[in-house]
N, C-alpha and C positions, 0 to 999 in steps of 0.2 A: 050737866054742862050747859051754861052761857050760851042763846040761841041767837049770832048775828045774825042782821040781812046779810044776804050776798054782797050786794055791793061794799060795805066793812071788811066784808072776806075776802074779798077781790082786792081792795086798796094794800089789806096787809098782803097779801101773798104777791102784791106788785116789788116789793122789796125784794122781792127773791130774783124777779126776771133775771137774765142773762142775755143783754146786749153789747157784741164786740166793738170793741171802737171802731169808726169807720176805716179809720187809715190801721187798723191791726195788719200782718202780716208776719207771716215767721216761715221756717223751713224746718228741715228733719233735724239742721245740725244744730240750730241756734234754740228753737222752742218746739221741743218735739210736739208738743199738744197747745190746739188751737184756745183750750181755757186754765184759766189760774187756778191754784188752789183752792181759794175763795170760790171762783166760780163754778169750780165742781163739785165744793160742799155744797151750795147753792142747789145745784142741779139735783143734787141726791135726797135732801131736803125735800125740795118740791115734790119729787117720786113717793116719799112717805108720806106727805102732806094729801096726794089725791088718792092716795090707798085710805085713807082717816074713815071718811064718810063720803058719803054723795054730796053732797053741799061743799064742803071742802073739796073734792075734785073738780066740779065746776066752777070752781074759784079759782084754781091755783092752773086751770088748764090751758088757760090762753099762753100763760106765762112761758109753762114746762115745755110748750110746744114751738114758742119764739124762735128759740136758737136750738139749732140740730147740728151734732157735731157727730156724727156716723163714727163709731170705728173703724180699725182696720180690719175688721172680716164683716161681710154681711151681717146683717142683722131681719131678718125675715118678719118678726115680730112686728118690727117698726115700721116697714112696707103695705104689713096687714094690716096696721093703727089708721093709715095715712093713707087707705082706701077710702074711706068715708072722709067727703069732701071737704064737710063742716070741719074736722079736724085738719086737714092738708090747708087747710085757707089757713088755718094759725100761723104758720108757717113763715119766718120774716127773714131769718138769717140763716144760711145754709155751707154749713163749713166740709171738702172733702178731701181728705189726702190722697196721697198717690197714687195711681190703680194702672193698670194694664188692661188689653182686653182680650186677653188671656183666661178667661171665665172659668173655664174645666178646671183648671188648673188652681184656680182658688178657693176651690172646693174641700170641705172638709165633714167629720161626722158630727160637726156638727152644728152645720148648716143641716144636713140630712135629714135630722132628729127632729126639726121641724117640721110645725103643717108645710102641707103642702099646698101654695097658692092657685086658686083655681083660674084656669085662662078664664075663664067668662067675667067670674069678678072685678080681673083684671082690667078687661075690654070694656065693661060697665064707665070702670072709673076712669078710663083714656081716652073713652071712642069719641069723645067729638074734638082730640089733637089733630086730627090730619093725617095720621101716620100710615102708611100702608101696611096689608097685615103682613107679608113677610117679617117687616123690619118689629112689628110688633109679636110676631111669634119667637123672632131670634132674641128678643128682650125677656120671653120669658122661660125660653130656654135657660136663658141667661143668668135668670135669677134659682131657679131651680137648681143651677151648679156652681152657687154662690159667688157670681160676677160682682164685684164693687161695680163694676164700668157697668152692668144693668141694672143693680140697684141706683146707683147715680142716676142715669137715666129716667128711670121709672120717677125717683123722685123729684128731678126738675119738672117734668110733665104733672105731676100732682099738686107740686105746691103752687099755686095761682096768685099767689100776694107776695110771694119770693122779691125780696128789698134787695139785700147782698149774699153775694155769692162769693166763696173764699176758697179759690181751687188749688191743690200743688199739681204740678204733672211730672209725667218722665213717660211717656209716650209719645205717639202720632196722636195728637187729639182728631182732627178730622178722619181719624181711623177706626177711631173708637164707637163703640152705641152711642155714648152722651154724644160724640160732636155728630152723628150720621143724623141723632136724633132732632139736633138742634140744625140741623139743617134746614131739614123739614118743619120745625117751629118755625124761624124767622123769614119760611116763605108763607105760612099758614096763616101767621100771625095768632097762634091757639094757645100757646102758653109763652109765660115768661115776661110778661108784657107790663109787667110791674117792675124789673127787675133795674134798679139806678145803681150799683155799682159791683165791678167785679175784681177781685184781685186774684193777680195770677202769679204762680212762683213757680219757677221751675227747680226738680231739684236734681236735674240730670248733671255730673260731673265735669261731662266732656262736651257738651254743648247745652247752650242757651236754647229757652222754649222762643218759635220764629211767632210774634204778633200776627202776621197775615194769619195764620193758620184759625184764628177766632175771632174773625172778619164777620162768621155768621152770628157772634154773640155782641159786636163791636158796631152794628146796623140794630138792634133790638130800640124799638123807640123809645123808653124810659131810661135808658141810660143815662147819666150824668159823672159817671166817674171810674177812671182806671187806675188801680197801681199795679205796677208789675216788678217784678224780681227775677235777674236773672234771665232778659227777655231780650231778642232779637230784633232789631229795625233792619237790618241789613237788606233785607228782599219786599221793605214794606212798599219802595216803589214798582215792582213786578204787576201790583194789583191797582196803584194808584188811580187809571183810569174804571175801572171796577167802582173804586168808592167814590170817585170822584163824580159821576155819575146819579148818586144819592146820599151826597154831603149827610151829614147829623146834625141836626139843628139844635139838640137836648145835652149835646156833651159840654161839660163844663169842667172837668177838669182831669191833668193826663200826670201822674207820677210816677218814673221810671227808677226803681234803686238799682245798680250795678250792672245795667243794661249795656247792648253791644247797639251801637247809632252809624249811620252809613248817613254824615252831617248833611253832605250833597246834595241829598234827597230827602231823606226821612224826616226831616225836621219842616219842611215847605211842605209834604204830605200831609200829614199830623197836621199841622195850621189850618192847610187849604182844606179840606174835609171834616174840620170842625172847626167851622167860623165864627160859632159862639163860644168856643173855649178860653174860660177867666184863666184856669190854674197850670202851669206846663213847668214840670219838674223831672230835670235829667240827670243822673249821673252813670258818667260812660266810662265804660270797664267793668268787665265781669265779675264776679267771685274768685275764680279759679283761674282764671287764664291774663296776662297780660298784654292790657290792647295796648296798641301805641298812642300815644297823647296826640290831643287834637294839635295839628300845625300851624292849621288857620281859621281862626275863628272870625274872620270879617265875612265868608258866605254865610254864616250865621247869624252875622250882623245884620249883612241887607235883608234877609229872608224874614227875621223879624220886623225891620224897617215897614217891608212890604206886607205881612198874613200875622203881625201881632201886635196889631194896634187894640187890640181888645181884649188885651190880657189885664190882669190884677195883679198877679202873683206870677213871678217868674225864677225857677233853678238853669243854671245851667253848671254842671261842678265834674269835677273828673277823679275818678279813683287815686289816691295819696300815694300808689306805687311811683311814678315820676315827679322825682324833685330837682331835674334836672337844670340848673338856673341860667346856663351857658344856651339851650336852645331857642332861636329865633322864631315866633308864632306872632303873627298878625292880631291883633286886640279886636272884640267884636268892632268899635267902633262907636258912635254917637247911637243911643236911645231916646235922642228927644221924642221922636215920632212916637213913642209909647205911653202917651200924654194921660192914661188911666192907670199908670201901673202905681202899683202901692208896695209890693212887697219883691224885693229884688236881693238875689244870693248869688253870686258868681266867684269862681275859682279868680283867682287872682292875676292870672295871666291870661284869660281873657278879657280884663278890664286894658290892663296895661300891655299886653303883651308879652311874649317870655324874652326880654331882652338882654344879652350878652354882660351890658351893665347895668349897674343899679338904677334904681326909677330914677329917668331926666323928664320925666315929665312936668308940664308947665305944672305950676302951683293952680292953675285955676280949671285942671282937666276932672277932676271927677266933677265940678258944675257945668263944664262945656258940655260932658257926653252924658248926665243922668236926665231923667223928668223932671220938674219940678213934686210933679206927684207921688212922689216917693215917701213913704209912711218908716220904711225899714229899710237897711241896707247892710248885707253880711258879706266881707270877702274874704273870703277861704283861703285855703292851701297859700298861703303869706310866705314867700320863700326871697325876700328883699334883703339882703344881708346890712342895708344903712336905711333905716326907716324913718330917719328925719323928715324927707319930703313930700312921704307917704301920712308923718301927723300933720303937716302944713297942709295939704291937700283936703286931709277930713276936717282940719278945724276951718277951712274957709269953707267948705259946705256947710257944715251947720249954722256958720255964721251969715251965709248967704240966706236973706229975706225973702226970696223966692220961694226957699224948700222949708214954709214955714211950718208945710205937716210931718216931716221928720223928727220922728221922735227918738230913734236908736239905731245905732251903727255897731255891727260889732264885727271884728274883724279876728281871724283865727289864726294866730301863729303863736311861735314859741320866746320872739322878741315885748320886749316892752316900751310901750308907747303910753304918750301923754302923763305928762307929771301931773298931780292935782293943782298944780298952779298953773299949768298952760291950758285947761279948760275955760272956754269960755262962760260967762255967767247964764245962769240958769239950766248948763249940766252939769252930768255928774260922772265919776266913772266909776264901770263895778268887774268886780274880777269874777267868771265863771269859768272854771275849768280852766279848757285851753283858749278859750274865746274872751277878747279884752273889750269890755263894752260900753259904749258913750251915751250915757241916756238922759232925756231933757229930765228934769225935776219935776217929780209932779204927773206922771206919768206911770205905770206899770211895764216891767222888761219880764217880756212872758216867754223869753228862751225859744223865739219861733223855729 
């Protein structure tokens, strides 16, 4: 056999890593497992790859170690691996499903069949976390009765270079080890301290996981980015003066899918305690439950007016169950003041508002109420039953000089708009799916 350097061995075995996209997310219903098929032959590969030799293990180790996606029962082994530090620092992407913290009760023969981890070892590889030893002896109680909630635990506290974190729940997190444990992190500041982005899905039936509740993961200073699923704003103002108190100066970006919003407050929270945040993406309404549609969206309006002028990138869109075209809802209103935004999506009745009849808006309102900074612009949930005024309205924007960095408009509904002869010159239009799209020539339409 062919003797590469390492580094040859390390380049090819780089092919194999396993890094989840940043915006990944799924649930139990939709993608039961956090990697593709691909990326679990990947994964299995690399496993034979550092059994080969010793030269090939240390080649292919950085990689195998990248992303951790725990099963659903403890895995003890892997606990043991990721006591020795040099290994836990690999450590970049940390995916965990569901758990309870119910420990005893997750316990099986064979978790048992296992070494048995020794508290000192244990305490070796934690003791300079801050943790007091109660909390660390009920962690390895914990593990000994094959707790997911202490092997979690244990594992946030080991991995030191920890990038993203990919949690589901169906618990009290602040109940649990990991959140008691992470308590105690984000007053220590001893782990975690790498950690820019976390996404959180709840996969409880009957209610949404409540955002306060990971307040202490939501203050971690590397942070830069949240998505959540399935999440509650409701009680986020409870805590407001709490965060309010030590704003985040690192978060940059908040994505909410099918989330429950309390507009009133939680949207002026979120703003005002992340004052450098570019990205803020909502859509309200749960999975499972039917919220009522926003009424009025002009306190949204001013609230942005006021705490988002420093956005880039802006959702605000509402779950597709109300298509109700008769109810009356205030329109956020005028967006000039958001003279850096590039990327703008909103439900269609917060543009225009839900009004009893069809769009009488002036011909010249989507240029009165946008930026001229607008790069993109998508309006959703399209439920105009006479859409002529609504093509007059986009063809005078694009045609307005002002919005000379607009390059694509696509708007979502099931009518049809713009003949190829009522384009103006130098766009074009393209049909995807259910989204009808205007895009300049010359350009690429990357389906944002």
């Amino acid at each position: 056999m062919v003797h590469l350097p390492l580094e040859l061995l390390s380049h090819i075995c780089s092919y194999l890593a396993i890094t989840p996209p940043s915006d990944a997310i799924w649930d139990d219903d939709n993608v039961p497992e956090p990697l593709s098929a691909a990326e679990r032959f990947n994964l299995s590969t690399m496993l034979s790859v550092s059994l080969a030799n010793l030269s090939l293990h240390y080649a292919v180790k950085p990689y195998l170690y990248r992303t951790i996606t725990p099963p659903l029962r403890v895995t003890k082994s892997l606990l043991r691996t990721l006591l020795v530090p040099s290994t836990a620092s690999l450590v970049q992407n940390l995916a965990t499903k569901a758990w309870t913290n119910e420990g005893a009760q997750s316990a099986s023969l064979e978790h048992e069949s296992l070494p048995h981890i020794d508290y000192s070892s244990m305490v070796v590889a934690i003791s300079d976390k801050g943790l007091p030893e109660p909390l660390m002896k009920e962690i390895h109680q914990g593990i000994d009765q094959g707790s997911q909630d202490a092997l979690y635990a244990t594992l946030l506290l080991l991995c030191t270079n920890l990038r993203v974190w990919m949690a589901t729940f169906n618990a009290n997190f602040r109940g649990t080890l990991v959140g008691r444990t992470i308590q105690h992190i984000s007053s220590s500041n001893t782990a975690l301290q790498h950690l820019q982005q976390v996404n959180i899905i709840c996969s409880c039936d009957d209610r949404p996981f409540p955002l306060h509740g990971m307040r202490d993961v939501l203050q971690l200073p590397s942070l830069r980015k949240i998505r959540g699923y399935n999440v509650d704003l409701y009680h986020l103002n409870h805590f407001e003066e709490l965060m309010l108190s030590s704003p985040h100066p690192n978060l940059k970006e908040i994505c909410l899918e099918r989330s429950f919003v309390a507009w009133e407050r939680s949207m002026e929270t979120l703003l005002r305690v992340n004052p450098g945040l570019e990205t803020l993406s909502i859509e309200n309404g749960g999975p499972n439950t039917n919220e009522e549609a926003i009424d009025d969206y002009s306190y949204i309006g001013e609230t942005l007016r006021q705490h988002g002028t420093n956005l880039l990138s802006l959702e605000i869109l509402r779950s597709d169950f109300d298509e109700d075209e008769t109810q009356w809802r205030e329109p956020l209103g005028s967006l000039m003041a958001l003279s850096s935004l590039q990327k703008l999506a909103l439900s269609y009745d917060a543009l225009y508002g839900g009004e009893p009849q069809s769009n009488t808006r002036p011909k010249t309102w989507l240029q009165d109420i946008l930026p001229p900074s607008l790069e993109s612009l998508n309006i959703c949930h399209v439920v105009d039953a006479k859409p002529k005024r609504l093509d007059e309205q986009v063809k005078a924007l694009i045609e307005d000089k002002r919005f000379q960095k607009l390059s694509c408009v696509r708007i979502y509904s099931e009518a049809t708009y713009f003949l190829e002869d009522d384009v103006p010159d130098g766009w074009q239009v393209l049909g995807k799916g259910l989204a009808f799209v205007i895009s300049k020539i010359g350009t690429s339409d990357e389906g944002e």
